[in-house]
C-alpha positions in Angstrom: 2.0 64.9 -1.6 2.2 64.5 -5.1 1.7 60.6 -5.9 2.2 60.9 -10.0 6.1 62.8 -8.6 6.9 59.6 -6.4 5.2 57.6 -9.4 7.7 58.9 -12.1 10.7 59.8 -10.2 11.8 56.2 -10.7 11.6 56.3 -14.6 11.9 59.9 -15.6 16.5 59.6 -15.9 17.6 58.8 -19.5 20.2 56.1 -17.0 17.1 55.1 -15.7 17.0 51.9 -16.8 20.3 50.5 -15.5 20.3 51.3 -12.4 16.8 49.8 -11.8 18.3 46.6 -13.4 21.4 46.9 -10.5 18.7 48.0 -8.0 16.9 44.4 -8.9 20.0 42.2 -9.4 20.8 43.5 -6.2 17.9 42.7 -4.1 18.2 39.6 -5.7 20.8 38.9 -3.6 19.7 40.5 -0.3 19.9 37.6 1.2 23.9 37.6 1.2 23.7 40.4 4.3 26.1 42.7 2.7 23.8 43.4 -0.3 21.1 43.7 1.6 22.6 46.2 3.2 23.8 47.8 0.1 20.1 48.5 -0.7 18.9 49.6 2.4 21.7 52.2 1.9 20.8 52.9 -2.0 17.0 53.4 -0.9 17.9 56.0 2.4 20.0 58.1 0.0 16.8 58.3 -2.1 15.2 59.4 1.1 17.8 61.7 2.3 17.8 63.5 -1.4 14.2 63.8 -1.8 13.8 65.0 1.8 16.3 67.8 0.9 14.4 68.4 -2.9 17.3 66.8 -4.5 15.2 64.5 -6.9 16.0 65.4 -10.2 17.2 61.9 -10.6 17.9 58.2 -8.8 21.4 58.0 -7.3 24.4 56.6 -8.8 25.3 52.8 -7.8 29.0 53.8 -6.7 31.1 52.9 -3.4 29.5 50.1 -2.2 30.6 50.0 1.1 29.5 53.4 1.8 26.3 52.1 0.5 26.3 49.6 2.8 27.6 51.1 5.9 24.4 53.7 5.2 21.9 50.9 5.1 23.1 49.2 8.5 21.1 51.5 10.8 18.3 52.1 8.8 17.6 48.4 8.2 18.4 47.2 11.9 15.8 49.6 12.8 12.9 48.2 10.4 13.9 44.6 11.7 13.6 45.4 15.3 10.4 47.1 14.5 9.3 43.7 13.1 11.2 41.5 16.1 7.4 40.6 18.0 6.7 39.4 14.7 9.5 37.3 14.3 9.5 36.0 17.8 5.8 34.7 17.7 6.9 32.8 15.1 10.1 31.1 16.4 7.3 30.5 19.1 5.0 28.8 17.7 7.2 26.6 16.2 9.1 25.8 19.3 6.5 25.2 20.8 3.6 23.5 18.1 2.7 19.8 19.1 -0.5 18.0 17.6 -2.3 18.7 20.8 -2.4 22.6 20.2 -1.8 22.9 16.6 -5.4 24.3 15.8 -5.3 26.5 18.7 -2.2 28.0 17.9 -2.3 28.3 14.4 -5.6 30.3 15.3 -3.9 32.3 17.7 -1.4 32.7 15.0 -3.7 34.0 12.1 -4.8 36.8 14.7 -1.5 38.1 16.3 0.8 37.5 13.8 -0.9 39.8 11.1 -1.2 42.4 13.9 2.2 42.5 14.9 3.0 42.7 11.7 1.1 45.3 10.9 1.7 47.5 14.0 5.8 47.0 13.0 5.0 48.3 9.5 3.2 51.0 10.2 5.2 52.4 12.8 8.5 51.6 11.4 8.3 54.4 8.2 8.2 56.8 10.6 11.2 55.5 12.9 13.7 55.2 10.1 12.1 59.0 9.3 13.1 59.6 13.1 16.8 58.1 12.2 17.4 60.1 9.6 16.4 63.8 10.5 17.8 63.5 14.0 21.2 61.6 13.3 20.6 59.2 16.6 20.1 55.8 16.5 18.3 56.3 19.9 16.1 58.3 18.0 14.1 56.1 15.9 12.9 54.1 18.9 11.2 57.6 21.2 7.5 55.5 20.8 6.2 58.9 22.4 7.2 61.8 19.5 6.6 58.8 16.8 3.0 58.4 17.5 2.4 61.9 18.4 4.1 62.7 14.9 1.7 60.0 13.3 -1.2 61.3 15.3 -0.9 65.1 14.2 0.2 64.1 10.4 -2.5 61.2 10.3 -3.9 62.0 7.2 -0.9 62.1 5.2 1.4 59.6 6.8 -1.7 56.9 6.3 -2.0 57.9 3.2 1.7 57.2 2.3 1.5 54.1 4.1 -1.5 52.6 2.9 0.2 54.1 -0.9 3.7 52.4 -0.2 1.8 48.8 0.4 -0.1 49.0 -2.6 3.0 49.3 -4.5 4.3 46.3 -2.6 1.1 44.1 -2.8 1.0 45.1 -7.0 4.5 44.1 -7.2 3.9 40.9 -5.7 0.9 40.5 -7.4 3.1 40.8 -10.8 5.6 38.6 -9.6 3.1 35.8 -8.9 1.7 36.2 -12.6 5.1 36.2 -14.0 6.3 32.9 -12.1 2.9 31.3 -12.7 3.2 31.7 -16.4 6.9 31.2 -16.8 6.6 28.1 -14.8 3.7 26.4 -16.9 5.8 27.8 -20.3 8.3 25.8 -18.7 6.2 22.4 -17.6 4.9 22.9 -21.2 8.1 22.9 -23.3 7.4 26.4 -24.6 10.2 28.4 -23.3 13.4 28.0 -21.9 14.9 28.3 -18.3 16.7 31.3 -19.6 13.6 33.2 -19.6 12.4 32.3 -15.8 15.8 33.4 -15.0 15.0 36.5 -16.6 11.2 36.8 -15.4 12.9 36.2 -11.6 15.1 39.2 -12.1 12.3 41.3 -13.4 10.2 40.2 -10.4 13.0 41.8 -8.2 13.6 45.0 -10.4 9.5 45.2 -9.3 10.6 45.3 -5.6 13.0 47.8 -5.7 10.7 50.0 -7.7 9.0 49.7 -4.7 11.6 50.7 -2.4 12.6 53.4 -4.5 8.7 55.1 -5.4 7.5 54.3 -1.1 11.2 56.2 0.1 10.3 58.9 -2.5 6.7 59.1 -1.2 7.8 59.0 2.5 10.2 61.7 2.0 7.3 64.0 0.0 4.9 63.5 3.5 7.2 64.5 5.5 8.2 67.5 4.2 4.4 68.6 3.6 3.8 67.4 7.3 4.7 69.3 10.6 8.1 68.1 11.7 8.8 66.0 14.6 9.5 68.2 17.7 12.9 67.8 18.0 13.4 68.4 14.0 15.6 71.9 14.4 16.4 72.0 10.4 12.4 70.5 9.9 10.9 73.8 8.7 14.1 74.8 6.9 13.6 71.4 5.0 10.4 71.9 4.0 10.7 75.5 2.3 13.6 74.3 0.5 12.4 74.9 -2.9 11.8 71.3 -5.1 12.8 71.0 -8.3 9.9 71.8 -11.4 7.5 69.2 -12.5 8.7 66.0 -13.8 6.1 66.5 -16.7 5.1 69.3 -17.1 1.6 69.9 -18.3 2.8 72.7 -20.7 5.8 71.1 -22.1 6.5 71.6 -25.8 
């Protein structure tokens, strides 16, 4: 894998710019379901086109609703990955009195973390599943996932532990920015125009994410050995990728 590739694929486009500002408006508004959608679909075609050494350049925001119809399975598969997660914690507030609020929320800290981060970990390698096999069935065969993780466990750890580090620092960002904007604001030094602004930069922060983890997903794949049932996996991976982003030499 080549992290500074992943790293600067996002940025390197002279039209760059724009569509990480549409990629951030957009996530914005994930919560709306269709747009959510949308960006599931704009992130998988990164995938898709890094997988086949097609990243000279982030894909155009065009045809929405092929965009969205993309992202449907991809992101159904991520949430069902994450469903024990979810369901502990429709539990536990079903079910949280006085009585056992201590021992629940203890139980809570301990499972709910775990859950979540068994779901995240296997789920990269499930929508990978989705992808180079064309079967929605696919992405849930437990068996040829782990045993894909197992035999690739350097890299797809690696890429994993990579892709929430880009997550956690965008957070991290987004928490300074709002921090800072919001006292500005308590303080009468800038305007609510600019937290507007600072919000949509947060989100352009996420979708960086999205974009540089699919890009970095796709690169460990193709240096790892394929799934089993992968009959185009080895083709894949000796497809040639384009020449450096920078190169060292450059003029």
């Amino acid at each position: 894998m080549n992290l500074g590739r992943s790293l600067s694929f996002a940025f390197k486009a002279q039209d760059a710019a724009p569509k990480l500002l549409v990629g951030g408006l957009l996530t914005l508004l994930f919560p709306t379901v269709f747009f959510g959608f949308v960006v599931a679909g704009y992130v998988v075609r990164v995938l898709c086109n890094a997988l086949e050494g097609r990243d000279a350049a982030l894909p155009q925001w065009k045809d929405l609703r092929t965009l969205f119809s993309e992202g449907v399975s991809p992101l159904m598969v991520v949430l069902a990955y994450h469903l024990p997660f979810f369901l502990l914690l429709t539990v536990k507030a079903a079910i949280l009195s006085p009585d056992n609020a201590m021992h629940l929320d203890l139980s809570f800290y301990i499972a709910g973390p775990a859950l979540a981060a068994i779901g995240g970990f296997l789920a990269p390698a499930a929508v990978l599943r989705l992808i180079v096999i064309r079967q929605p069935k696919a992405a849930f065969d437990l068996p040829r996932i782990v045993s894909f993780i197992r035999e690739n466990a350097v890299r797809y750890t690696s890429a994993w532990a990579l892709s929430l580090l880009f997550y956690a620092i965008s957070v991290f960002c987004a928490g300074v920015l709002l921090v800072g904007v919001y006292l500005g604001i308590f303080m009468g030094h800038v305007i609510y125009v600019v937290f507007a602004a600072a919000v949509l930069v947060i989100f352009v922060g996420f979708f960086i994410a999205h974009v540089i983890s699919a890009h970095l997903y796709a690169q460990m794949y193709r240096a790892s050995k394929p799934f089993s049932d992968d009959l185009e996996g080895e083709a894949r991976a000796s497809i040639a990728l384009p020449p450096p982003l920078f190169p060292k030499n450059r003029p």
